[in-house]
N, C-alpha and C positions, 0 to 999 in steps of 0.2 A: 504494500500500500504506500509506502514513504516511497519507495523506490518510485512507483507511479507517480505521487506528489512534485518529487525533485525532477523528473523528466518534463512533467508538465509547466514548472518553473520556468525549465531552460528553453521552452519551446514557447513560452509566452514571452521573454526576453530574449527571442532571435526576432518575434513578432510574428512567427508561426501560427496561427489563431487555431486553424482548423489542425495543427496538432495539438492543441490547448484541449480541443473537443474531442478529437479521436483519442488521446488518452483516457480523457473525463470518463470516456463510452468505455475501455478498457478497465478502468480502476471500477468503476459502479459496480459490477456482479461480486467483485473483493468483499465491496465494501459493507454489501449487502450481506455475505454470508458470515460476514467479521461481526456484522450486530448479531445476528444469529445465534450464530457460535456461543458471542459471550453473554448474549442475555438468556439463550437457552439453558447453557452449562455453569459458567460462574456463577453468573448471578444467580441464579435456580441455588447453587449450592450453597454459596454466602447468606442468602436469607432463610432457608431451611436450617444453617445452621447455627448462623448467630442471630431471628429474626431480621424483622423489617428495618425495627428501629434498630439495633445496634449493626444495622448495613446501609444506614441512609449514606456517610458516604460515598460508597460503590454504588449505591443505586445512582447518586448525584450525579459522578463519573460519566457512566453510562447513560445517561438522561443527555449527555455532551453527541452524544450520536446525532441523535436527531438535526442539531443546528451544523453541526458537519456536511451532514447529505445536504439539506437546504442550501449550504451556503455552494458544495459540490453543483450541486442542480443551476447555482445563481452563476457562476464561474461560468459552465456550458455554453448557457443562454448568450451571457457577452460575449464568449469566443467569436462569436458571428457579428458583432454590434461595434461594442464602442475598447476601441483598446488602452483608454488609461483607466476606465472605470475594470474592466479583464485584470489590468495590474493590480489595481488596489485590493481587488475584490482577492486574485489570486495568493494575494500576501495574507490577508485574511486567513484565507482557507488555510494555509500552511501554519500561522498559527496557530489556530483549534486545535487542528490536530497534532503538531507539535504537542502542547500543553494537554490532550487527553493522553498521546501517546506518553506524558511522562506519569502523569496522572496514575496511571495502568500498573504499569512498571514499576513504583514506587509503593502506592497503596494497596490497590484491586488485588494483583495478583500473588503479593507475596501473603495475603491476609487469605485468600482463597486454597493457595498452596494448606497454610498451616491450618485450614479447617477439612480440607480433603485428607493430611497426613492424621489428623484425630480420628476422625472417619477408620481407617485401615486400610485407602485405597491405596 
């Protein structure tokens, strides 16, 4: 997914528009199965095992999904339109997901590890 992000960077800084979108169109089925993934599995596990309330956290996290895809879906749309509003908008996006992807990596995952090693899996 980052790897798609950074390509997409450097393809909206050559002023490639329409590889701006044809990556967007490649990352999207990622991105979808990547909400999936963690809101099926993690998340499912993090609230079965420490509750709702002692996971608002990682629920919080993952609630960053949504404005991700959005802002993913808003990137596309300008690939075809306006190219300094594509830039702004693409720095954007690179953020969120920067800061979920640290998000993940830091909190989420290593709090979901040590309730699946309780577990016995």
């Amino acid at each position: 997914m980052s790897e798609g992000l950074q390509r997409m960077k450097e393809a909206a800084h050559s002023r490639d528009f329409d590889g701006v979108s044809r990556i967007l169109k490649q990352v999207d089925p990622v991105f979808r199965q990547h909400i999936a993934d963690e809101e099926g599995q993690i998340l499912r596990l993090l609230i079965q095992e420490l509750g709702r309330k002692n996971a608002e956290e990682e629920i919080n996290v993952f609630q960053q999904h949504r404005p991700i895809y959005r802002m993913m879906q808003t990137v596309s749309e300008l690939a075809s339109k306006e190219p300094m509003e594509l830039e702004t908008e693409q720095t954007k996006l690179n953020a969120l997901f920067e800061e979920h992807t640290r998000a993940e990596e830091k909190r989420v995952f290593p709090r979901a590890l040590g309730c699946y090693g309780q577990r016995g899996g």
